[in-house]
C-alpha positions as CSV (number, residue, x, y, z in Angstrom):
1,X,22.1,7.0,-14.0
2,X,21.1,10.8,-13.8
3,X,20.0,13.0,-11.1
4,X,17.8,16.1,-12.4
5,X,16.4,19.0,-10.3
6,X,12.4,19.5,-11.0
7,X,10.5,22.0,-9.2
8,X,11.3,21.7,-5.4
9,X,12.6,18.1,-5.7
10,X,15.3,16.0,-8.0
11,X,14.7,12.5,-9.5
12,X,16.9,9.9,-10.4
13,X,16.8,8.6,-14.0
14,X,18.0,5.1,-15.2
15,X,17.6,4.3,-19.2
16,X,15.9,7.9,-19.6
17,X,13.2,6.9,-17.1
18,X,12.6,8.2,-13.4
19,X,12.9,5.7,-10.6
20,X,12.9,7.3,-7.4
21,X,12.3,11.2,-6.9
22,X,12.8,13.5,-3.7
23,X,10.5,15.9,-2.6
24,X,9.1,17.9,-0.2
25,X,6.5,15.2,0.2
26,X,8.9,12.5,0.7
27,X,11.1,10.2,-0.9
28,X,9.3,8.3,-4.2
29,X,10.6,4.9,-5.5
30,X,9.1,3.0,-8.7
31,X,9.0,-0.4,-7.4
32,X,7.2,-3.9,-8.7
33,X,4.0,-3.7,-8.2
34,X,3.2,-6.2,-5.3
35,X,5.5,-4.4,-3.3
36,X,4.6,-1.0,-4.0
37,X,0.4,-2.5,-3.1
38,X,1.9,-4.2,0.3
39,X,3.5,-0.8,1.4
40,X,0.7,1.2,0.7
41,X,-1.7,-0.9,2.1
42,X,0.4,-1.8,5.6
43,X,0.7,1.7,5.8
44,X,4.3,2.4,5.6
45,X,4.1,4.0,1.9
46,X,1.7,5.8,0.4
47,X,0.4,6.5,-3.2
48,X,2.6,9.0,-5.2
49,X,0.9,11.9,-6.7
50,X,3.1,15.3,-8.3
51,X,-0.4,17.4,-7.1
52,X,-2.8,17.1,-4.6
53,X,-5.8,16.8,-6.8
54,X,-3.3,14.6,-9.5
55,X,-3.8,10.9,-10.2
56,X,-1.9,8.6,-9.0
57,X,1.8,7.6,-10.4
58,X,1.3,3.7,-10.6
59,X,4.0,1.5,-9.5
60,X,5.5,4.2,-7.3
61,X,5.3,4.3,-3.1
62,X,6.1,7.7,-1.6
63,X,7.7,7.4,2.0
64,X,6.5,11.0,3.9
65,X,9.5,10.7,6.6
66,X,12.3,8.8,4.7
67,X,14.9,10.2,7.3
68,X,13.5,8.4,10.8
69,X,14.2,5.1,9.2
70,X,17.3,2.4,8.9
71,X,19.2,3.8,5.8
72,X,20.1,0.4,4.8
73,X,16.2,0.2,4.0
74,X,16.5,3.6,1.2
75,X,19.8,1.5,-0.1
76,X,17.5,-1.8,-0.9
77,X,15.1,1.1,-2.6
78,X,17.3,2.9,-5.0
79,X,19.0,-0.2,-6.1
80,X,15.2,-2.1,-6.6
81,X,14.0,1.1,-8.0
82,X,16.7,1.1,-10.6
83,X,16.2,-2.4,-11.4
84,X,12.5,-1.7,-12.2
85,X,13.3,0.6,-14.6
């Protein structure tokens, strides 16, 4: 694993490849794809984009406020997240 510092943010890289990224817009985690379409569409995740008028990162849910939930939860994340990769 390696953390690296991008613009405003830092991600976390596994094997050379981002899986989860922090940002002023939230925490980011690259997830399997069924999960990452449930938490978007329940409406506890939403699509990851680097720019408002980017396209979307596929495979990644962005949590806006990752701090007003359980931090067991973010735990379950990273680990997934650097499963996926």
């Amino acid at each position: 694993m390696q953390a690296k510092h991008f613009f405003s943010g830092a991600a976390l890289y596994v094997n050379g490849e981002i899986c989860a990224s922090w940002s002023p817009g939230g925490l980011a985690f690259k997830l399997p794809e069924k999960e990452v379409e449930s938490l978007i569409g329940s409406g506890r995740a939403i699509p990851l984009k680097y720019f408002p008028k980017g396209h979307i990162k596929k495979g990644y849910a962005l949590f806006e406020n990752p701090d007003e939930s359980e931090p067991s939860r973010w735990k379950r994340y990273f680990v997934a997240a650097a499963r996926q990769v």
